[in-house]
C-alpha positions in Angstrom: -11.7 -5.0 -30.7 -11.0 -2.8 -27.6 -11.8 -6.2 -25.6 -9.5 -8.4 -27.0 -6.6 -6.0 -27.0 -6.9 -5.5 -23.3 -7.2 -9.6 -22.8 -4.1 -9.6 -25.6 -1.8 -7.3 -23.0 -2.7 -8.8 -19.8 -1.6 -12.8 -21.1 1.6 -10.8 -22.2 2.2 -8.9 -19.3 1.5 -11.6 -17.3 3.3 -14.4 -18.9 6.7 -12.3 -19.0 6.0 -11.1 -15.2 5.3 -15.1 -14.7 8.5 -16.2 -16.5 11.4 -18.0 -14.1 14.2 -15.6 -15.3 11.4 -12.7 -13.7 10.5 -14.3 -10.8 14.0 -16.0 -9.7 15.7 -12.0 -10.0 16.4 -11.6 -6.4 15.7 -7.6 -6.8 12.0 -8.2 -8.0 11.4 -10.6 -5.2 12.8 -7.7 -3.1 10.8 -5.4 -4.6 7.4 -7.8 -4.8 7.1 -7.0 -1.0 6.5 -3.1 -1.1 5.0 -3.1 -4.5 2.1 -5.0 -3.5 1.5 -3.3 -0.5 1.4 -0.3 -1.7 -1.0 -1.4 -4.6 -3.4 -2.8 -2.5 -7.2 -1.6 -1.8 -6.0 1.7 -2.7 -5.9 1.1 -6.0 -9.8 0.4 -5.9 -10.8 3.3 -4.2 -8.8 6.1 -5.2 -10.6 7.3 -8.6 -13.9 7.5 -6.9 -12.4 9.0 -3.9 -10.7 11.6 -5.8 -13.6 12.3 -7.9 -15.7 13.0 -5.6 -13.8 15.2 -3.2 -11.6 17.4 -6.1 -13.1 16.2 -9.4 -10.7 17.3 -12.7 -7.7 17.7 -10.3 -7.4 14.1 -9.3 -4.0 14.1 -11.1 -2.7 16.6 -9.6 -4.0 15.9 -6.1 -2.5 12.3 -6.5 1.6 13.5 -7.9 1.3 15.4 -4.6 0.5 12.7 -2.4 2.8 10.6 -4.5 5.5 13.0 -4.0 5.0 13.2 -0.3 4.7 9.3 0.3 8.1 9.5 -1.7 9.8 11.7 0.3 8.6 9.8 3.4 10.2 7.0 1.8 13.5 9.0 1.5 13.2 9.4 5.4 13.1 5.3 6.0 15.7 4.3 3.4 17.8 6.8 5.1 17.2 4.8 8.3 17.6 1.4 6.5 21.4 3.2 6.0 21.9 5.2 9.1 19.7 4.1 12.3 19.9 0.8 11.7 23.6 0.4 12.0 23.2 2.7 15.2 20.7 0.5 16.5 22.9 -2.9 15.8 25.2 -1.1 18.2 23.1 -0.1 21.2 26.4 1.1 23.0 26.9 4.2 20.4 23.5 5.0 20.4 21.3 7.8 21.9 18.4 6.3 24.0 16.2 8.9 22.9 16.7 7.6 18.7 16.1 3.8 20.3 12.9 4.9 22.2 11.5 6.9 18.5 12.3 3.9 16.4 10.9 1.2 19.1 7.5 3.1 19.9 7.1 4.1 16.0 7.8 -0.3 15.4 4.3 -0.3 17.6 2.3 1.7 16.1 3.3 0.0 13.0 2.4 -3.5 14.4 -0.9 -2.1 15.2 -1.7 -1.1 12.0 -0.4 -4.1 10.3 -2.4 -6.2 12.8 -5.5 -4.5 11.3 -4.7 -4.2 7.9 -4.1 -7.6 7.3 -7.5 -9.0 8.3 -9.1 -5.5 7.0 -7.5 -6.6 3.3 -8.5 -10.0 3.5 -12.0 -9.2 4.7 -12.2 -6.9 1.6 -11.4 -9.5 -0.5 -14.0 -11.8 1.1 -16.3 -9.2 0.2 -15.6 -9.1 -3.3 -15.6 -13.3 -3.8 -19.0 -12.9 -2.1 -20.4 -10.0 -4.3 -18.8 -11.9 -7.3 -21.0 -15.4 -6.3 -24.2 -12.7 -5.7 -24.1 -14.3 -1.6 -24.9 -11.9 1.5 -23.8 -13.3 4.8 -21.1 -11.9 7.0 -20.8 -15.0 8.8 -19.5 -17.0 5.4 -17.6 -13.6 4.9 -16.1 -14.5 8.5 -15.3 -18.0 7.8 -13.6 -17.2 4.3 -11.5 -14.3 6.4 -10.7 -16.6 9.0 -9.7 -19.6 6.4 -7.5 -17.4 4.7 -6.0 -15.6 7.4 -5.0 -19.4 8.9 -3.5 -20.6 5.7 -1.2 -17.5 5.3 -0.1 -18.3 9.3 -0.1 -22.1 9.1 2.3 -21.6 5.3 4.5 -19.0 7.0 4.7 -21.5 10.2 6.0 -24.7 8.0 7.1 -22.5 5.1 8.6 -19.8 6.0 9.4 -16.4 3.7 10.3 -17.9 0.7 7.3 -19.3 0.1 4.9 -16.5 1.2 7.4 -14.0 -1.1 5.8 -16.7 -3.9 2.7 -16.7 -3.1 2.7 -12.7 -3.5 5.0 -12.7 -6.2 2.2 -14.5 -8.3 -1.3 -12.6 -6.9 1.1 -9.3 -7.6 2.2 -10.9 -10.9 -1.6 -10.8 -12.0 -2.8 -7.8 -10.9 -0.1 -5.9 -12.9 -1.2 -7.7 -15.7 -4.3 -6.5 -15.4 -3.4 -3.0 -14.2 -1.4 -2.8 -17.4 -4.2 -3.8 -19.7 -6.8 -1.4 -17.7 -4.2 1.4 -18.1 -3.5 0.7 -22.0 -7.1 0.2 -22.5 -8.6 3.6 -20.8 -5.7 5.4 -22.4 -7.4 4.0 -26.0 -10.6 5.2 -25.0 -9.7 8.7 -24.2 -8.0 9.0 -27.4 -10.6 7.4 -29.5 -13.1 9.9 -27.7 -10.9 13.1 -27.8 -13.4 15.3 -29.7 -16.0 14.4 -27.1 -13.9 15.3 -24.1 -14.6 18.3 -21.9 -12.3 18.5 -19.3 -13.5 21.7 -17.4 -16.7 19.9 -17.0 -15.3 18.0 -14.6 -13.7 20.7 -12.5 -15.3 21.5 -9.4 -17.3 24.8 -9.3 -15.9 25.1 -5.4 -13.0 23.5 -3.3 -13.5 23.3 0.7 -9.5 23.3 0.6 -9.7 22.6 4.4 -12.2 19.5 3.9 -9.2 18.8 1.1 -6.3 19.2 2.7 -7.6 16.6 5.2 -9.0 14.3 2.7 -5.2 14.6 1.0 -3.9 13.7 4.4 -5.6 10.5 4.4 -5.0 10.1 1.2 -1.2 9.0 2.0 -2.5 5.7 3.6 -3.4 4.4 0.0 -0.1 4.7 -0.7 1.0 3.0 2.1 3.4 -0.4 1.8 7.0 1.1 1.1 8.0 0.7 4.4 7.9 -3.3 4.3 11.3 -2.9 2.5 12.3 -1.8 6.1 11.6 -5.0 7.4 13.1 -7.7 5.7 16.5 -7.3 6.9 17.0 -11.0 7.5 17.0 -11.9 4.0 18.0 -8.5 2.3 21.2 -6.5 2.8 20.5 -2.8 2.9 21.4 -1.8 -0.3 19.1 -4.2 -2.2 16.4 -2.7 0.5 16.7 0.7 -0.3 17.4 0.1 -4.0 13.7 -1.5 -4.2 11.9 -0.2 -2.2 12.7 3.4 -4.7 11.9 0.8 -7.4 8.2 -0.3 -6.1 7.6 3.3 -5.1 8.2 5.5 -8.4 6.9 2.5 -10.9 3.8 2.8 -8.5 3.8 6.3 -8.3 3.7 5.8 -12.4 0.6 3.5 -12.0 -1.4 5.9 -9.7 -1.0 9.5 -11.8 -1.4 7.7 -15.4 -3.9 5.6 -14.1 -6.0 8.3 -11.9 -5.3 11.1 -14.7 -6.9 8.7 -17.6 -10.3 8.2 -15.8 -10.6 12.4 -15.1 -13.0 12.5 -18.5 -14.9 9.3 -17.1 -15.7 11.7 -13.2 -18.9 12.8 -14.5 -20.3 8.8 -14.5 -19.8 8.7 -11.5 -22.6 8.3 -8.9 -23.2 10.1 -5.9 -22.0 8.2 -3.1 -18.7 7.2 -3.0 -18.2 2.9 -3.2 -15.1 0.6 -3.1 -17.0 -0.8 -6.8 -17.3 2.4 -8.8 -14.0 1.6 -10.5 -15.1 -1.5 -11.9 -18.8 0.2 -13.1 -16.8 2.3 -14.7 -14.6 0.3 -17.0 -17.7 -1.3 -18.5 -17.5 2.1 -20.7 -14.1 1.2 -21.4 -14.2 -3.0 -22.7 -17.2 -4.5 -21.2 -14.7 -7.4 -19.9 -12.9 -5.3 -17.9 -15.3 -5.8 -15.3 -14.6 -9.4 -14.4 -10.7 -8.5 -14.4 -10.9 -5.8 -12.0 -12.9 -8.3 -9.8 -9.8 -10.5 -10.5 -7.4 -7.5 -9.7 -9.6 -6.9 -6.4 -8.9 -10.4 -5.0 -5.2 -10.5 -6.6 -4.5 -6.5 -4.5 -6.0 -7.9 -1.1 -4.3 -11.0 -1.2 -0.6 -9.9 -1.8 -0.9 -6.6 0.1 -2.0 -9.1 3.1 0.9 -11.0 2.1 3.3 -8.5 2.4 2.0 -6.7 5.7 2.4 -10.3 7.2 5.6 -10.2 6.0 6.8 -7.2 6.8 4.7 -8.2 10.5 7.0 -11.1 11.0 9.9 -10.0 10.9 8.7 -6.5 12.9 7.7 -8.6 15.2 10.9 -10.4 15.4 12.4 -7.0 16.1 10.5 -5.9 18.8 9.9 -9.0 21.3 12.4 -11.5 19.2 15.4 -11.2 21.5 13.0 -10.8 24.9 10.6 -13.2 24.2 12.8 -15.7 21.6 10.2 -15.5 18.6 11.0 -16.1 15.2 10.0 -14.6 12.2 7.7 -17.7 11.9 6.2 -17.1 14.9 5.2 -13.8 13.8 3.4 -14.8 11.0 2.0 -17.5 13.1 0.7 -14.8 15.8 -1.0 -12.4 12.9 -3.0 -15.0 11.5 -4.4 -15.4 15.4 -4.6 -11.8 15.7 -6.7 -11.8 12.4 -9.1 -14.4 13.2 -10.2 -12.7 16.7 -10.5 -9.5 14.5 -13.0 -11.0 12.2 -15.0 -12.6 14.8 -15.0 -10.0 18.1 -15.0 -6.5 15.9 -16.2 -4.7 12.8 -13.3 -4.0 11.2 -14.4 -1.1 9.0 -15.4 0.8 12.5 -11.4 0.6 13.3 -9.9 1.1 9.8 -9.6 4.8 11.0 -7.2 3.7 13.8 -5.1 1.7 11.4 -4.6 5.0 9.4 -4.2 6.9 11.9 -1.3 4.5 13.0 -0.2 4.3 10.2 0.5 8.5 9.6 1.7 8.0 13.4 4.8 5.3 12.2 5.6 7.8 9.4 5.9 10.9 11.9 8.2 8.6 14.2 10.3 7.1 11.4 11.0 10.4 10.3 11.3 12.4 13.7 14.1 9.5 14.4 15.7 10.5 10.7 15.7 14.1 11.7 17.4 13.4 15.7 19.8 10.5 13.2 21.0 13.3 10.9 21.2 15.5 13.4 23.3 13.7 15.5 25.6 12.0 12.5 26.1 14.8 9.3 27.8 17.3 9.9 27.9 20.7 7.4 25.4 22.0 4.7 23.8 18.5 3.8 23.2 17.3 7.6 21.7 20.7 7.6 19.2 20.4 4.3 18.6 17.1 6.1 17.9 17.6 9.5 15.3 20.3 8.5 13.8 17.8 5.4 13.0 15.4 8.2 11.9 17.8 10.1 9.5 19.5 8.9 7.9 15.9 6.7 7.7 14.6 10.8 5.6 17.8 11.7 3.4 17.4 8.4 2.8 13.8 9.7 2.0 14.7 13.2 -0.6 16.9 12.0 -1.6 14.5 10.0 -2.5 11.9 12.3 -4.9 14.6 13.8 -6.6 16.1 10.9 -6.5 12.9 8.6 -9.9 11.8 7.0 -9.3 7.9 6.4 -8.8 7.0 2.9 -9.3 3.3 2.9 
């Protein structure tokens, strides 16, 4: 029965997400771009990763990183409003806010760079675990295929048809996110009188081992600051309205999500995998196995799409006027970046340096928030501000030293 309710709410879900009047509303299309990004191969990995490191307190562990993520994102849309009319006008700014914002724009590039063709080799992974093949060379050439479709469609194509292309891989994973949530929520309340929560607390915390795993954490999260981005085809408003769309109805998605699985910890196995999640909802409806696989592919492929997004027209911004590219050309350019990725190095040895630059972009973006509203606000709330950013771009900077990569 459990089976095909959960097949029932993901052909609902998915046909209203599919309809036109959904996908022509220029605020979801907005809001596609982050959303995806954000739930991406995080969404695969964080209930085993959780598990394992703080058991029972997954929930808890992931409203705090939710909550920080989110008030990281306060820091950029604040930027979207404030720095980025500064920097339009290079003649009223400071050089030091120009230098922040241009060297935290490289460290971002960097990351995307890698977390393009890390996604997309993920997903090659799953195909090839779904069609029971072992070969990293096919792995490679699947990569590599995909990688030069995205670049060669964003070449002739341009955004609008890349924001389609994600609007439909996102369109089907919350589909199935929505039936996986619905249908584990059934099973805990079907099974209540079998539950023991403080079974699955752990019987001791290594809070420093914790706190660093927490800090890593944040990169699962990751994706909100596409919004930042797409300035060419967005006004700031509709960027900033958004992007606090994709993060709180993903911040939603994470807590119910992780918190519904916290009587299901004690299946797991030892090690940690990127698969435990989908051996795990065979407890649930056995044919939630196959749709997570489905989800897998659908959460690599748009939060690829929307770091090449976001990479084109970063790009644009930061050799555009010296160099003449176009936003095309970026895409173009992380497709080739991607493919000598693949083939020249193992790109799970350099995840950790795509985190790492990642908690790096945040620290910058808001360090330049906190010299911004420094500069700008006067009285009480320039104040409250100026020591908000503050003190998130000294977390952040710790961060980048302590952080255990998360995925």
């Amino acid at each position: 029965m459990l089976n095909t309710i959960v097949i029932a709410i993901a052909f609902l879900v998915g046909a209203l997400l599919l309809s036109k009047r959904i996908r022509d509303n220029l605020k979801w299309r907005a809001t596609v771009t982050p959303l995806a990004s954000i739930i991406g191969s995080g969404f695969l990995v964080i209930v085993p990763l959780l598990g394992h490191s703080v058991g029972g307190y997954a929930p808890i562990a992931m409203a705090g990183v939710v909550t920080l993520a989110y008030a990281v994102g306060l820091a950029i849309r604040f930027n979207i409003l404030h720095m980025e009319p500064l920097l339009a006008t290079p003649s009223t700014v400071a050089q030091s806010i120009s230098t922040v914002d241009y060297v935290s724009k490289l460290a971002l590039a960097l990351a995307y760079f890698i977390s393009v063709t890390f996604y997309l080799r993920l997903l090659a992974s799953f195909v090839m675990r779904g069609l029971e093949i072992e070969s990293d060379f096919i792995a490679q050439v699947m990569t590599s295929a995909i990688l030069i479709f995205i670049g060669v469609a964003g070449w002739f194509r341009g955004l609008e048809f890349l924001e389609r292309l994600e609007e439909y891989s996102v369109s089907i994973k919350l589909a199935i996110i929505a039936s996986l949530l619905v249908g584990w929520l059934v099973h805990d309340v079907s099974n209540l009188g079998t539950i023991n929560i403080a079974a699955t607390l752990p019987r001791e915390l290594d809070w420093w081992q914790v706190t660093r795993l927490m800090a890593g954490v944040l990169i699962v999260v990751q994706g909100f600051e596409t919004s930042r981005y797409l300035g060419d085809q967005y006004d700031a408003a509709t960027r900033v309205s958004t992007m606090r769309y994709a993060q709180l109805l993903s911040g939603v998605i994470y807590i119910v999500f992780v918190a519904s699985t916290v009587p299901s910890l004690g299946l797991l196995g030892a090690e940690v995998s990127e698969t435990a999640i989908i051996d795990l909802s065979k407890i649930v409806a056995v044919v939630l196995a196959p749709m997570l696989v489905i989800a897998a592919v659908m959460s690599q492929l748009s939060a690829a799409v929307a770091d090449t997004v976001a990479t084109g027209g970063l790009v644009t911004q930061i050799a555009g006027k010296r160099f003449s590219l176009s936003t095309k050309t970026g895409y173009a350019l992380v497709a080739l970046v991607g493919v000598i990725l693949v083939w020249a190095t193992n790109i799970f040895e350099i995840i950790a340096l795509s985190s790492r630059a990642f908690a790096l972009y945040y620290a910058l973006q808001c360090l330049g928030a906190t010299m911004v509203a420094a500069r700008g606000i006067r009285g009480l709330q320039g104040a409250v501000r100026t020591l908000g950013f503050g003190i998130l771009a000294l977390l952040l900077f710790v961060a980048v030293v302590i952080a255990i990569p998360a995925g």
